[in-house]
DOLOVO-390629 format. One record per residue (C-alpha): residue number from 1; residue in one letter; x, y, z. Coordinates in pm, whole numbers, always signed. Last residue first. Layout:
BEGIN
NODE   i aa      X      Y      Z
NODE NUM  a      X      Y      Z
...
This chain:
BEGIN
NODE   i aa      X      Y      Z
NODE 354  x  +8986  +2754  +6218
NODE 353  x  +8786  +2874  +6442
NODE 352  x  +8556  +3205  +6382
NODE 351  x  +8460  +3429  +6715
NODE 350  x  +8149  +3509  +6764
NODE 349  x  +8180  +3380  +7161
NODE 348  x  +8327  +3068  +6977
NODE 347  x  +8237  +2994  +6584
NODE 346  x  +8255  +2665  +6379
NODE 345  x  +8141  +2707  +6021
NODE 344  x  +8041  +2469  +5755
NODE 343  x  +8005  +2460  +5385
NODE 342  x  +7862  +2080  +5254
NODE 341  x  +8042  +1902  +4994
NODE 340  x  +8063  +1503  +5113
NODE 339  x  +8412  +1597  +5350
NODE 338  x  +8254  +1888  +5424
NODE 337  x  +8023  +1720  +5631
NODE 336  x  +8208  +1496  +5802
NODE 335  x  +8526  +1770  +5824
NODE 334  x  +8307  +2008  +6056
NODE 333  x  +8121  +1736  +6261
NODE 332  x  +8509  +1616  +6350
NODE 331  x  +8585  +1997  +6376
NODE 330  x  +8314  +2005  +6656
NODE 329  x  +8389  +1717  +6831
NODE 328  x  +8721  +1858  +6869
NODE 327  x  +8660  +2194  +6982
NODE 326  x  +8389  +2048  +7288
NODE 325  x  +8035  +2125  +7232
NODE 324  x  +7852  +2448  +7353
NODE 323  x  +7637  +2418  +7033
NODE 322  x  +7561  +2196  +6708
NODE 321  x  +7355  +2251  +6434
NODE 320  x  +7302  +2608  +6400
NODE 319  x  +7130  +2633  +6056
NODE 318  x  +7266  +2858  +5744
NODE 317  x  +7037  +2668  +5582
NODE 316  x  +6690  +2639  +5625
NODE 315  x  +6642  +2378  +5404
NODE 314  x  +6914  +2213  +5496
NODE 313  x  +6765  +2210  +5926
NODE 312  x  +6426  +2105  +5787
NODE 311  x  +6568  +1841  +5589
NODE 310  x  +6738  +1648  +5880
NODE 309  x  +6403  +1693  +6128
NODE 308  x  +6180  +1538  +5868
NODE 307  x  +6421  +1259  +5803
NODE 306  x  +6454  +1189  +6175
NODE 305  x  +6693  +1318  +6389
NODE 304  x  +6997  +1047  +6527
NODE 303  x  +7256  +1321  +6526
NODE 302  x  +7555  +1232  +6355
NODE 301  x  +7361   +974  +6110
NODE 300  x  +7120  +1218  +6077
NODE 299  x  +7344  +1528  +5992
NODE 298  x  +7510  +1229  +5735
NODE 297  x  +7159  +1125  +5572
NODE 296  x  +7096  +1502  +5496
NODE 295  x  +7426  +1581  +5385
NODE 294  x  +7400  +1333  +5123
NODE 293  x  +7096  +1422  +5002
NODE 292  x  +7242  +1768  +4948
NODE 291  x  +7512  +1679  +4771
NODE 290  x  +7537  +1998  +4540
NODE 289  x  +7627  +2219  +4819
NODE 288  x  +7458  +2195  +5188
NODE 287  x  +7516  +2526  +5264
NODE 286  x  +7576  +2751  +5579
NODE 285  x  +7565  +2441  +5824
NODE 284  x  +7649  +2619  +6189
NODE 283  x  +7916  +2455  +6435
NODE 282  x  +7908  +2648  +6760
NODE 281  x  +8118  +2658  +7059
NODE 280  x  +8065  +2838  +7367
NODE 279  x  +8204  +2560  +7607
NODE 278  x  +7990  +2517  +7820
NODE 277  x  +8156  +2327  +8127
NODE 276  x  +8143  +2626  +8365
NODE 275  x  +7747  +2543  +8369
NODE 274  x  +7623  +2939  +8428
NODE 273  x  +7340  +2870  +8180
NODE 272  x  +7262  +2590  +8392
NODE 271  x  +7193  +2248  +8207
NODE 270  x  +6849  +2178  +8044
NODE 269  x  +6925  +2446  +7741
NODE 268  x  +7215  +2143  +7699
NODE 267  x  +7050  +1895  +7701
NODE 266  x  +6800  +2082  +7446
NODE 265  x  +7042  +2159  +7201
NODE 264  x  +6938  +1788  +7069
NODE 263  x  +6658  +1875  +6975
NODE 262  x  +6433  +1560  +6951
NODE 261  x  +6178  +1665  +7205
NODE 260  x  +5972  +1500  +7527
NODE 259  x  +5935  +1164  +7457
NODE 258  x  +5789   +977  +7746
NODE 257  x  +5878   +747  +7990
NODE 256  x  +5812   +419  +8189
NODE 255  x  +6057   +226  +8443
NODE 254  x  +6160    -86  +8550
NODE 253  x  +5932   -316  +8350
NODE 252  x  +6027   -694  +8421
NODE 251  x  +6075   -949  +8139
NODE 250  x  +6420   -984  +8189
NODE 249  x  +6503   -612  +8220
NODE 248  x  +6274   -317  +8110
NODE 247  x  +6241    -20  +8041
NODE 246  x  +5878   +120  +7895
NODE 245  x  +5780   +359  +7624
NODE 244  x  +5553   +648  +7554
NODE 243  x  +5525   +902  +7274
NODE 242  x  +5458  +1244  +7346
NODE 241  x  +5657  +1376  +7090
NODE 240  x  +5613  +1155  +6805
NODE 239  x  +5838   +830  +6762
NODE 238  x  +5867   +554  +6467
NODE 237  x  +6194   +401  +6593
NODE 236  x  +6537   +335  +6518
NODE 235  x  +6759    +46  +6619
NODE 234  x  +7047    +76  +6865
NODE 233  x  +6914   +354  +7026
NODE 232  x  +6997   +654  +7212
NODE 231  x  +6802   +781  +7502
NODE 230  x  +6931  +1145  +7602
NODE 229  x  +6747  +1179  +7993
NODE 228  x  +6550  +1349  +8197
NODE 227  x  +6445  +1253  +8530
NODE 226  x  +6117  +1165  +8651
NODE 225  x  +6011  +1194  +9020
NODE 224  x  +5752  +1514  +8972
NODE 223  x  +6004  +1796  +9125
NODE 222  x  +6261  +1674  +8850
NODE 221  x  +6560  +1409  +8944
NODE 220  x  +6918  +1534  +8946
NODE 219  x  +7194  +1315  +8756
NODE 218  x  +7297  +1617  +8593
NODE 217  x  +7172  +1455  +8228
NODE 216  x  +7078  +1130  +8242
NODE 215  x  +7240   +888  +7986
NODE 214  x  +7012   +602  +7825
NODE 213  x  +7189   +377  +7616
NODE 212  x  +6944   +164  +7411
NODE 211  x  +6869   -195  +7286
NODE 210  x  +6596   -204  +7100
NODE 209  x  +6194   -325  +7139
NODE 208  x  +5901   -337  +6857
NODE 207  x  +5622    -79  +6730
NODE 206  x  +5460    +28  +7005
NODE 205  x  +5792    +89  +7220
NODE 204  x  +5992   -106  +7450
NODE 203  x  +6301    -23  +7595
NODE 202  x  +6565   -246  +7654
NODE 201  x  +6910   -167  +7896
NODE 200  x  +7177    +25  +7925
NODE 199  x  +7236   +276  +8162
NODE 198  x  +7583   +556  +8170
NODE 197  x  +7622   +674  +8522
NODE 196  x  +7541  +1011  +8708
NODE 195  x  +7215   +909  +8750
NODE 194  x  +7319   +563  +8986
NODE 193  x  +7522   +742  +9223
NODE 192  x  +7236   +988  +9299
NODE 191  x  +7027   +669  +9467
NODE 190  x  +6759   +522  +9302
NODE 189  x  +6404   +491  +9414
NODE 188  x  +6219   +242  +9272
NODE 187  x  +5923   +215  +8983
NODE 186  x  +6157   +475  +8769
NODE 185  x  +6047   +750  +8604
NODE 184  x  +6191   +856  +8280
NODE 183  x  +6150  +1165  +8093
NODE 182  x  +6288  +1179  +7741
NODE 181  x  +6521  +1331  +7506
NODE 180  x  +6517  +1137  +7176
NODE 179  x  +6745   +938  +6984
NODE 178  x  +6772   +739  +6675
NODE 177  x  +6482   +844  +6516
NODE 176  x  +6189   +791  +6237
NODE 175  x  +5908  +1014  +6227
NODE 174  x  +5578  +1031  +6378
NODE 173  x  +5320  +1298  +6281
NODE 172  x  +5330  +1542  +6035
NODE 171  x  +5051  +1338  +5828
NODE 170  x  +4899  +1051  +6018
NODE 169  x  +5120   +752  +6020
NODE 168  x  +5151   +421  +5812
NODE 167  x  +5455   +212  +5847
NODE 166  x  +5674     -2  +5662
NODE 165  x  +5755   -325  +5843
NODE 164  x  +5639   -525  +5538
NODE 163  x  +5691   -376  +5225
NODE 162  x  +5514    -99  +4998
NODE 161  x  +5550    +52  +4693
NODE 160  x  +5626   -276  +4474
NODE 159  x  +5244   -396  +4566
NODE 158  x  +5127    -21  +4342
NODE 157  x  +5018   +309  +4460
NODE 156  x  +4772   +494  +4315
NODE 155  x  +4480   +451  +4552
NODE 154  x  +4575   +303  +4925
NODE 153  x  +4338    +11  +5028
NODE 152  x  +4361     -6  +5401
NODE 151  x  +4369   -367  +5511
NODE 150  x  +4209   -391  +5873
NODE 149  x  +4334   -567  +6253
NODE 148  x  +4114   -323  +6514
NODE 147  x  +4371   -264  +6827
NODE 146  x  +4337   +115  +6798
NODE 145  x  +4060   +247  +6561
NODE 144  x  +3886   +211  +6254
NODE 143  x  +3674   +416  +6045
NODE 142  x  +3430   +438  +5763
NODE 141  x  +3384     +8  +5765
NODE 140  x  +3413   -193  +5439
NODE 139  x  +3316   -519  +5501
NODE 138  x  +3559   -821  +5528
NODE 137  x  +3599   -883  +5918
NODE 136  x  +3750   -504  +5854
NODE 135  x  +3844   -272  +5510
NODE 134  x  +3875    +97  +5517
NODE 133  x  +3849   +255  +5188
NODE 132  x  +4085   +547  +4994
NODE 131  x  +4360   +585  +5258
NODE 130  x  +4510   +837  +5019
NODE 129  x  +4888   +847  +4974
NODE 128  x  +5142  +1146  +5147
NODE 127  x  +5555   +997  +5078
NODE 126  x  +5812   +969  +5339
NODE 125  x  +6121   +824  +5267
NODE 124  x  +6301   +693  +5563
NODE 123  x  +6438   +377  +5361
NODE 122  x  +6258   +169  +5612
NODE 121  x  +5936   +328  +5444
NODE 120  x  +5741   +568  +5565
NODE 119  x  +5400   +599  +5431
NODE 118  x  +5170   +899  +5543
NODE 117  x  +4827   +978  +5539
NODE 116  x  +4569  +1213  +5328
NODE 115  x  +4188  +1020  +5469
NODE 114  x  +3943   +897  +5275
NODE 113  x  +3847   +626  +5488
NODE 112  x  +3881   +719  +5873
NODE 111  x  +4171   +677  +6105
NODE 110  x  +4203   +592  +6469
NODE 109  x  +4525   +648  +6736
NODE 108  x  +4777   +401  +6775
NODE 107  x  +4910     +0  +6676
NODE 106  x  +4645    -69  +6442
NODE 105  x  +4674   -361  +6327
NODE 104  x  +4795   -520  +5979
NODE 103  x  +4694   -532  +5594
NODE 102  x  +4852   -247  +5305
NODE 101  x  +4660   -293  +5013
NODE 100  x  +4766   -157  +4671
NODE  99  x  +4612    +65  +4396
NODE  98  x  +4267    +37  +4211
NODE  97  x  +4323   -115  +3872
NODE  96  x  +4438   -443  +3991
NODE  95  x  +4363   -466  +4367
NODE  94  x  +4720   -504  +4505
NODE  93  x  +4856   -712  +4783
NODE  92  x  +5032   -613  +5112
NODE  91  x  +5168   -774  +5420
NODE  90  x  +5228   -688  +5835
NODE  89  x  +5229   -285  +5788
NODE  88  x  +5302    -85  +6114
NODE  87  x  +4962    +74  +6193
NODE  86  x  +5044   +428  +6383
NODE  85  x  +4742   +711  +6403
NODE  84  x  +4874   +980  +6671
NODE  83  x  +4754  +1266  +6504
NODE  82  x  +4398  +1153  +6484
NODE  81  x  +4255  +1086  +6160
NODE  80  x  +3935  +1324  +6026
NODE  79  x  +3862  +1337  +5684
NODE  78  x  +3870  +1693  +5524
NODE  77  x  +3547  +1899  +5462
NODE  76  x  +3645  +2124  +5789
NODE  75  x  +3586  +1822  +5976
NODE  74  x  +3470  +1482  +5922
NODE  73  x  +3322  +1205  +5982
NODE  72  x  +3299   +938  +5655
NODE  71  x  +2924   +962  +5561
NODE  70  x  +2803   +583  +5492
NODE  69  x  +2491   +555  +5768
NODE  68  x  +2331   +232  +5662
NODE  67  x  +1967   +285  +5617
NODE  66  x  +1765     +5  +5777
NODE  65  x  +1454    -68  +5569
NODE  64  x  +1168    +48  +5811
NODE  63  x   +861   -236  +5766
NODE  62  x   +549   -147  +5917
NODE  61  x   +390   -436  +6064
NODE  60  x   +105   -524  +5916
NODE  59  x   -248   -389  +6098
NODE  58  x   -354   -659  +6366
NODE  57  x   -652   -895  +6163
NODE  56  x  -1034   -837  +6368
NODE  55  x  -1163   -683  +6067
NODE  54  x  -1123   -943  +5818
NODE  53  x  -1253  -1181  +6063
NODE  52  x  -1520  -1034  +6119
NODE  51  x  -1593   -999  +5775
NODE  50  x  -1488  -1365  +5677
NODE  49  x  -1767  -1430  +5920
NODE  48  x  -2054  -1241  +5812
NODE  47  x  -1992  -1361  +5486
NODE  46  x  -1992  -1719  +5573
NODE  45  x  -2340  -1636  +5752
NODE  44  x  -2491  -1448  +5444
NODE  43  x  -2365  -1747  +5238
NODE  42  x  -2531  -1996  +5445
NODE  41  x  -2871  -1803  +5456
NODE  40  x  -2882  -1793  +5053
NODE  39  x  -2774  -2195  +5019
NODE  38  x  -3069  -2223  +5253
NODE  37  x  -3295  -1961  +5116
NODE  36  x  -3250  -2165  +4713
NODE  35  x  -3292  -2468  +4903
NODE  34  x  -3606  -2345  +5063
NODE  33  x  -3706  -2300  +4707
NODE  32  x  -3617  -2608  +4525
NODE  31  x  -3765  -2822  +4800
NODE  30  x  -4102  -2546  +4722
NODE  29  x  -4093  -2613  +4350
NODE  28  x  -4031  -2988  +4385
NODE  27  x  -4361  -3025  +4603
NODE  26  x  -4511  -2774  +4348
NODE  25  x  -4545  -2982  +4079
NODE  24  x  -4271  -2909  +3760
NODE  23  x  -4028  -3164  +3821
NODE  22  x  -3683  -3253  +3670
NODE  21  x  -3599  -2865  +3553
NODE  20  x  -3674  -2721  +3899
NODE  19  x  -3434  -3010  +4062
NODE  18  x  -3160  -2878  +3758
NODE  17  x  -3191  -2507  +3841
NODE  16  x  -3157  -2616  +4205
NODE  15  x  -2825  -2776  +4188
NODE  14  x  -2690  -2498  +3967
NODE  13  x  -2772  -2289  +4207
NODE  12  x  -2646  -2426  +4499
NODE  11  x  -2263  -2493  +4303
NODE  10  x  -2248  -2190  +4162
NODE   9  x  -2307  -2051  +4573
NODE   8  x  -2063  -2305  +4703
NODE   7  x  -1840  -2157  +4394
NODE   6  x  -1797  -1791  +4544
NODE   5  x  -1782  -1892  +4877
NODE   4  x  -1430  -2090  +4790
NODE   3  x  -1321  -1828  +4572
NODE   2  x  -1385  -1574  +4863
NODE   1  x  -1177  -1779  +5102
């Protein structure tokens, strides 16, 4: 607008510098001066205006560039995931130069990037990596939680370290077993006949279903409706105490429970101390010898613990393994173990059997 009032006002003057050059009498002198005030008065006016106008704009908008908030929570300096973060893995690539991707959803708890988490393979090995970035819909994200599908990029490990049905846990929490103790409670009343019998049946967990024999122990139902129960199962699960599952039968859920340990001494700590069935027996690992791998994978084959729960019990050998259990189960256990190098020792009220 300026440029435009700018050259009007060339434009007047130049017009009357040439009509004062083409006449000198005072006719042409006076046309050239009221010009002169008329191309003067104009400009005044369009000044006026573009003033007002000026004035009378709104202030721009003051842009705020959105800051994206990329602090990973945590506490005590360390990352936070919850204890009960579960994502079973579905596939895997690798980011050449950076590690390996592990893809799938979360099946339990939430987990944030930078995280210390666990891998455990089908193998049972359990190894710490570093849940180095959090990946969604294709952006990186600082956390995820239950039900969100992601592909957690895990630094320093390679495509050949992972496979599909390995799992990703927070650290010390789930393991892999074979059996638990539980509490189940039904959705009908049963009668006492049916706890003192064997049940088999499904049970569903987060991470798939199995086949599993549940047996109650004393057939007598707690003051809160459950029962307890030994669950054993045909295929082994990821399981944390606390974890729940269902029962069902043709597509029908019969019951829910809830692990509630993976001692096994515990059935029989349930039972009266006075139980004239206890027996008194003890089998007790002293040493695991040279083959200690070995002895590991056979206490869990007997017992159905985890891997965690199999090494704690070597490395803190001598280690009561079995109690109150009949003489001949207990010099089967005996003769296992020894069998692949281990020392054992089956006592009775103190007393040493042969």
């Amino acid at each position: 607008m300026k440029k435009l009032i700018v050259g009007f006002i060339l434009t007047c003057l130049l017009i009357a510098l040439f009509a004062g050059c083409k006449g000198n009498d005072d006719k042409v002198k006076s046309e050239t001066e009221n010009a002169l005030k008329t191309a003067e008065q104009h400009l005044n006016d369009m000044t006026d205006n573009l003033t007002n106008q000026e004035d009378s704009q709104p202030e721009p908008t003051k842009v705020i560039e959105s800051q994206e908030d990329n602090e990973v929570l945590v506490e005590d300096d360390k990352p936070l995931v919850s204890d009960d973060f579960l994502m079973q893995i579905e596939d895997t690539f690798s980011i050449s130069g950076r590690g390996a991707v592990a893809t799938g959803r979360i099946l339990s708890g939430s987990i944030s990037a930078g995280s210390e988490i666990e891998l455990i393979s089908d193998d049972d090995k359990i190894m710490t990596v570093q849940a180095e970035q959090i990946e969604m819909f294709r952006k990186l994200v600082d956390s995820a939680n239950t039900g969100d599908s992601v592909g957690i990029l895990l630094s320093d490990l390679e495509r050949k370290d992972l496979n599909v049905g390995d799992i990703l846990v927070a650290k010390g929490g789930y393991s892999i077993h074979n059996s638990f103790l539980g509490t189940i409670l039904f959705a009908e009343d049963k009668d006492e006949a049916f706890y003192k019998e064997r049940y088999t049946s499904t049970c569903y967990f987060i991470t798939g279903d199995t086949i599993c024999a549940i047996n109650f122990i004393d057939g007598t139902q707690n003051d809160d409706g459950t029962i307890t129960a030994k669950v054993y199962m045909a295929t082994a699960q990821p399981l944390m105490i606390g974890s729940t599952f269902e029962v069902r039968y043709m597509g029908n859920v019969l019951a829910t429970g809830e692990v509630v340990s993976f001692d096994l001494d515990l059935d029989h700590e349930l039972n009266s101390e006075d139980d004239e069935s206890s027996t008194g027996i003890k089998v007790t690992l002293i040493s695991s010898g040279a083959n200690k791998v070995g002895v590991i994978k056979e206490i869990q084959e007997i017992y159905g613990y985890g891997l965690r729960e199999a090494k704690e019990i070597i490395d803190n050998a001598p280690s009561v393994i079995s109690q109150n259990v009949l003489e001949d189960e207990a010099k089967e256990i005996k003769i296992r173990l020894e069998d692949i190098g281990a020392t054992v020792e089956i006592t009775t009220e103190n007393i040493e059997l042969n």
